[in-house]
SEBANU-986358 format. One record per residue (C-alpha): residue number from 1; residue in one letter; x, y, z. Coordinates in nm, 3 decimals, padded with zeros to 5 digits. Each point is the difference from the previous one (the first is absolute). Example, Ala and Ser with C-alpha at 12.3 -4.5 7.8 and 13.67 -1.06 7.14 Angstrom:
// residues 2
[r 1, a, [01.230, -00.450, 00.780]]
[r 2, s, [00.137, 00.344, -00.066]]
***
This chain:
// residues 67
[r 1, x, [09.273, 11.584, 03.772]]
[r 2, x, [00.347, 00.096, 00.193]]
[r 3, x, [-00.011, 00.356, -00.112]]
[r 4, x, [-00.370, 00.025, 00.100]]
[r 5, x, [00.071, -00.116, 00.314]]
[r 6, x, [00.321, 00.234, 00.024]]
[r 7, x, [-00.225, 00.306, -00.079]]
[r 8, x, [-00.207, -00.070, 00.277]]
[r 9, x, [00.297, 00.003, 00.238]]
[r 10, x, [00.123, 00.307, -00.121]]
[r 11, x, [-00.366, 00.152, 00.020]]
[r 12, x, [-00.014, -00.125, 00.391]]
[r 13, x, [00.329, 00.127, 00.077]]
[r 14, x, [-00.085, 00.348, -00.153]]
[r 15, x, [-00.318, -00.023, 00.211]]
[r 16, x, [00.169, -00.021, 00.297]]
[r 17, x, [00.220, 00.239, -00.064]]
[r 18, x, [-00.217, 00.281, -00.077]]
[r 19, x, [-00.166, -00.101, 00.347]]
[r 20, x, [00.347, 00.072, 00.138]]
[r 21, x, [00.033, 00.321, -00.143]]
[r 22, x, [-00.290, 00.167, 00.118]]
[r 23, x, [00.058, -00.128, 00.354]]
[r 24, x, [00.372, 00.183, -00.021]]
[r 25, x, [-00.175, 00.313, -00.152]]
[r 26, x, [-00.212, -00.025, 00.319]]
[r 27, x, [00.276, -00.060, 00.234]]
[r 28, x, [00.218, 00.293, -00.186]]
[r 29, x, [-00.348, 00.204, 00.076]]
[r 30, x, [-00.002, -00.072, 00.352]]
[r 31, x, [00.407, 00.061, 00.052]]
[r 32, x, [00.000, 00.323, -00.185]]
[r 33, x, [-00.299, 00.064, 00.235]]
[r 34, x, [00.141, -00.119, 00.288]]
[r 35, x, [00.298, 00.205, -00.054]]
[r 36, x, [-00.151, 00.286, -00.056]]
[r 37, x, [-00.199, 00.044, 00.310]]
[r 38, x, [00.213, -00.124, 00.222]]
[r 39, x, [00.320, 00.177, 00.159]]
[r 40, x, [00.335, -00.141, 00.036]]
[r 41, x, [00.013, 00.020, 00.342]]
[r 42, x, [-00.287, -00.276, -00.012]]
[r 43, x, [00.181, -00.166, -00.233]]
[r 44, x, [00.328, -00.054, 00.198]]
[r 45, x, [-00.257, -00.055, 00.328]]
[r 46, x, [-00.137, -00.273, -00.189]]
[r 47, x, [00.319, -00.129, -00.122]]
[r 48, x, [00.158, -00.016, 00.334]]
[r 49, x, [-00.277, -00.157, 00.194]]
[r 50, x, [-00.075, -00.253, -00.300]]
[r 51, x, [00.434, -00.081, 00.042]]
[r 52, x, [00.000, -00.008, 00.412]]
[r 53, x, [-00.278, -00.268, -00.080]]
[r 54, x, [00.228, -00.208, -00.213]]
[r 55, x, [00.280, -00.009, 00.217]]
[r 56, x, [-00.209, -00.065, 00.314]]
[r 57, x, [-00.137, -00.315, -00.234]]
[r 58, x, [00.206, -00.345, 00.125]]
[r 59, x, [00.212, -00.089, -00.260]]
[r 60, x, [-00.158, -00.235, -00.272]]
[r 61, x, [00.183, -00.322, -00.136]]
[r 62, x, [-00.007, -00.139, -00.340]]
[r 63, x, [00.106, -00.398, -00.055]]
[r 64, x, [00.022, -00.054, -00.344]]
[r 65, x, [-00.119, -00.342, -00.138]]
[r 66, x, [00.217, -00.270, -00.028]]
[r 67, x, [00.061, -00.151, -00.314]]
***
């Protein structure tokens, strides 16, 4: 009954990540895409405005949990 029951976990989990997979594939598609039709002049435009953003953010505090 264990090992059953163990197959169908493994069978899940390669499920899943087959899912996975062919959303990276589609996310490699759109990068390589990306990349390819847009200069890198955009790219550092993009990267610059995207970093004055970050450092115009207030600054943001984590408290870990006490234990």
């Amino acid at each position: 009954m264990e090992e059953e029951k163990n197959n169908n976990d493994q069978s899940s989990d390669n499920s899943s990540d087959s899912a996975e997979q062919s959303l990276n594939k589609d996310y490699g598609k759109e990068a390589s895409q990306f990349i390819q039709e847009t200069s890198l002049e955009k790219m550092l435009e993009m990267a610059e405005i995207a970093r004055i953003k970050k450092l115009s953010e207030p600054p943001k505090w984590v408290i870990p949990d006490e234990i």
